[in-house]
C-alpha positions in Angstrom: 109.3 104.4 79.0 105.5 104.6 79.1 103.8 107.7 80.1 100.5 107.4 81.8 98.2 110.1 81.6 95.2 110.4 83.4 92.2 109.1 81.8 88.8 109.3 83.0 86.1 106.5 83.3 82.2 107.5 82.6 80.0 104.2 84.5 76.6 103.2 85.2 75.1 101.6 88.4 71.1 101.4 87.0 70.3 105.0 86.9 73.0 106.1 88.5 76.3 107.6 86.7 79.4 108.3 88.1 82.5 109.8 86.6 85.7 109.0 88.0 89.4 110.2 87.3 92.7 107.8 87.1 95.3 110.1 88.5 98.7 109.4 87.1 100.2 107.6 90.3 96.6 105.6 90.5 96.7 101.9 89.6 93.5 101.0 87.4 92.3 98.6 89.7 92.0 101.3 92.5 90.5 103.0 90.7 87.9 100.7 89.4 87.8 99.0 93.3 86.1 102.4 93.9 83.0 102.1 91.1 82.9 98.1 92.1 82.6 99.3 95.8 79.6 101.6 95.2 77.9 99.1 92.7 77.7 97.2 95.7 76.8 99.2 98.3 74.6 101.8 96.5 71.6 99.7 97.6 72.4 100.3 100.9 73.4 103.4 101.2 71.5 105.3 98.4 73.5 109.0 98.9 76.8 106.9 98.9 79.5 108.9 96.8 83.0 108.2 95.6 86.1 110.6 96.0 84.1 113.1 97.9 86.0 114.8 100.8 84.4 115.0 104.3 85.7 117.7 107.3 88.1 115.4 108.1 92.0 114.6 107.8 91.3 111.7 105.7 89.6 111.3 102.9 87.6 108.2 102.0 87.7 106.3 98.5 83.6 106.2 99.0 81.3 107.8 102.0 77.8 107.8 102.7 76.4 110.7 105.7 73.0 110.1 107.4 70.5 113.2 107.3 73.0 114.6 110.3 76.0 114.4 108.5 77.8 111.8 110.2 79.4 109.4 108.7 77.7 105.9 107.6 79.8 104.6 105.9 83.2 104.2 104.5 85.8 102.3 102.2 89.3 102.4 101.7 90.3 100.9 98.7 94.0 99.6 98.0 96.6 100.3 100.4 95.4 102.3 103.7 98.6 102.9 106.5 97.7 100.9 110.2 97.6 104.6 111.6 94.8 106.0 109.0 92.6 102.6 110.2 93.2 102.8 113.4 92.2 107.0 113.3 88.9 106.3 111.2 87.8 103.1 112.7 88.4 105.3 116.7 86.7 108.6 115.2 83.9 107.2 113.1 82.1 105.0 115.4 79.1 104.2 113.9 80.1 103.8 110.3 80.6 100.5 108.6 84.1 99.7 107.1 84.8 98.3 103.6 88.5 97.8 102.5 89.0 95.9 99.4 92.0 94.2 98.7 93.9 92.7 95.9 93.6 88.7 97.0 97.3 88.3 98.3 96.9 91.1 100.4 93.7 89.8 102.5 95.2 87.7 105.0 98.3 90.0 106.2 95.4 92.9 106.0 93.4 91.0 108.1 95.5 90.4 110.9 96.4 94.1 110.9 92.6 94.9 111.1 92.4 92.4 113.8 95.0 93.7 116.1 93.6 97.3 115.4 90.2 96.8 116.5 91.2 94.5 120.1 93.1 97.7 120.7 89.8 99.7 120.7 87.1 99.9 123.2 84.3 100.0 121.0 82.4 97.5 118.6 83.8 97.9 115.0 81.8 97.1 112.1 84.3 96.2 109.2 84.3 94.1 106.0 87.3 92.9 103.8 87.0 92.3 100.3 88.8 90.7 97.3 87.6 90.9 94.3 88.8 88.1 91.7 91.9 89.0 89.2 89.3 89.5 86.3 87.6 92.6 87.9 87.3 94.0 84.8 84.3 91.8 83.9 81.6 93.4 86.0 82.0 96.3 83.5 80.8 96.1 80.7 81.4 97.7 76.9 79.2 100.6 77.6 80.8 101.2 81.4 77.6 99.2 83.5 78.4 97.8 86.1 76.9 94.7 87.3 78.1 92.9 90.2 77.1 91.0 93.5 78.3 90.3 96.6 78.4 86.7 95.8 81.0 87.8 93.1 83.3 88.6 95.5 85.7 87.3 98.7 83.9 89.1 101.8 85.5 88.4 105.4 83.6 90.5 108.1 85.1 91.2 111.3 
């Protein structure tokens, strides 16, 4: 029997450092979905952060707030319940949606996306993304992160 323990992963984006801890019922890769997720959208959305809580039910894997506070932008990474989508996608209007994937899991994700947001009566911006099986290879030795969206599998709805 293994134990797994937390462990805790120091990265760089540029300038930008971000600390992140693998809880013991976390799989690495959601974990490291979340710093490959704000590698790519940190050019974007400069004040995006990762695991921060908002006054909300939910919690997002990464958010970025305009000057207001309202919610920009969001990602789920790894498995996300039909209800949570459907909640966040109804509540937080404006935002754009990432959820990343593991490959297999795009297409069934997809078509539960798709069915979520005819169901709505509002325009949904919303991007799926894979990342290949080697993820591991947009960090490097020294925890940068270097990665583009050309590295990836990105369906947009």
């Amino acid at each position: 029997m293994t134990l797994e323990l937390r462990k805790k992963y120091s990265l760089r984006v540029g300038d930008h450092k971000i600390v992140l801890l693998k809880k013991a019922y976390e799989s690495e890769f959601h974990v490291l979905a979340k710093a490959l997720v704000y590698a790519l959208y940190l050019p974007v959305y400069p004040d995006l952060t990762v695991e921060k809580g908002i006054e909300d039910r939910y919690k997002p894997d990464a958010v970025a707030l305009d000057a207001g506070g309202s919610v920009i932008f969001w990602a789920e990474c790894g498995a996300v319940k039909p209800e949570k989508v459907g909640k966040i996608l109804h509540k937080f209007r404006r935002a754009h949606f990432v959820f990343v994937k593991q490959p297999a899991h795009v297409r069934p994700f997809i078509q539960i996306l798709e069915k979520i947001v005819r169901s709505l009566k509002h325009p949904v911006r919303a991007e799926v993304i894979a990342f290949p099986d080697d993820f591991e290879r947009f960090i490097d030795a020294k925890g940068y992160i270097t990665i583009g969206r050309e590295d990836c599998q990105i369906s947009s709805l």
